[in-house]
C-alpha positions in Angstrom: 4.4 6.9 7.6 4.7 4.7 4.7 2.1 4.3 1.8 2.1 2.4 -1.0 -0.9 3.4 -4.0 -0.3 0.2 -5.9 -1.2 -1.8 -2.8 -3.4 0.5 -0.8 -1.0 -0.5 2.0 0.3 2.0 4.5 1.7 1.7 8.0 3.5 4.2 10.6 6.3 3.8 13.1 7.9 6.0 15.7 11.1 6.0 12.8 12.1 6.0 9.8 13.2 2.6 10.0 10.6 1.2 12.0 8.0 2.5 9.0 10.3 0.7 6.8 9.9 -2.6 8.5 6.5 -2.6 9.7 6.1 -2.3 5.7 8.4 -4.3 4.5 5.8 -7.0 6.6 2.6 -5.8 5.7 3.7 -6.5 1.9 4.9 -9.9 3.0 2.1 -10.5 4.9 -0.6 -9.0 1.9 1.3 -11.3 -0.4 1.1 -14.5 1.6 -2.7 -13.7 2.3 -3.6 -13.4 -1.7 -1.4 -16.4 -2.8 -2.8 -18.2 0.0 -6.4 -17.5 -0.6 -6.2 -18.2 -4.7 -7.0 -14.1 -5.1 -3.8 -12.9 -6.4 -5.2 -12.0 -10.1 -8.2 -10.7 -8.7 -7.0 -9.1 -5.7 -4.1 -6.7 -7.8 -6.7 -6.5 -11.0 -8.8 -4.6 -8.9 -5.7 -2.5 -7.5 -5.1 -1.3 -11.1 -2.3 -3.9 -12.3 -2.6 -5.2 -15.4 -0.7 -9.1 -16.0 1.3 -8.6 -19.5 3.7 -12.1 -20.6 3.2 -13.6 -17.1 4.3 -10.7 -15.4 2.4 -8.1 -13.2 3.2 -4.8 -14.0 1.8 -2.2 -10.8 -0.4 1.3 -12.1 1.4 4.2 -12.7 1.5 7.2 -10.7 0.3 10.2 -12.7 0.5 12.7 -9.9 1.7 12.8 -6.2 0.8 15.5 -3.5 0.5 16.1 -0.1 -2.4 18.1 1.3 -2.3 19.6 4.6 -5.4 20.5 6.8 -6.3 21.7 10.4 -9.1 20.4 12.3 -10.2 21.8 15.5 -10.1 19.7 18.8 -11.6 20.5 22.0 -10.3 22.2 24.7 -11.3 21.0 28.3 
């Protein structure tokens, strides 16, 4: 699986490498999209990034964890 927090973007794959590229296109395609559609201030505002001299500069990551959990399924 990969996730990124500054774009709420994640994707999966049955590799490592297959993750990779899947999100190496979703960015693509999530940039195109906003660019395209006139959103782009809007769009990574509202994802936390702040424009400073013309530049966007992403959130930053306080804190990073991974929570396991069970759930239970049904037997039949």
């Amino acid at each position: 699986m990969a996730y990124s927090p500054a774009l709420d973007i994640s994707t999966v794959g049955d590799s490592f490498e297959e993750a990779k590229d899947r999100f190496d296109q979703a960015v693509k395609l999530f940039f195109e999209e906003i660019i395209e559609a006139g959103t782009i201030d809007q769009v990574l505002s509202d994802l936390g990034w702040q424009r400073i001299n013309k530049k966007y500069q992403p959130p930053v990551v306080v804190a990073n964890q991974t929570q396991n959990f069970c759930f239970p399924t049904p037997i039949n």
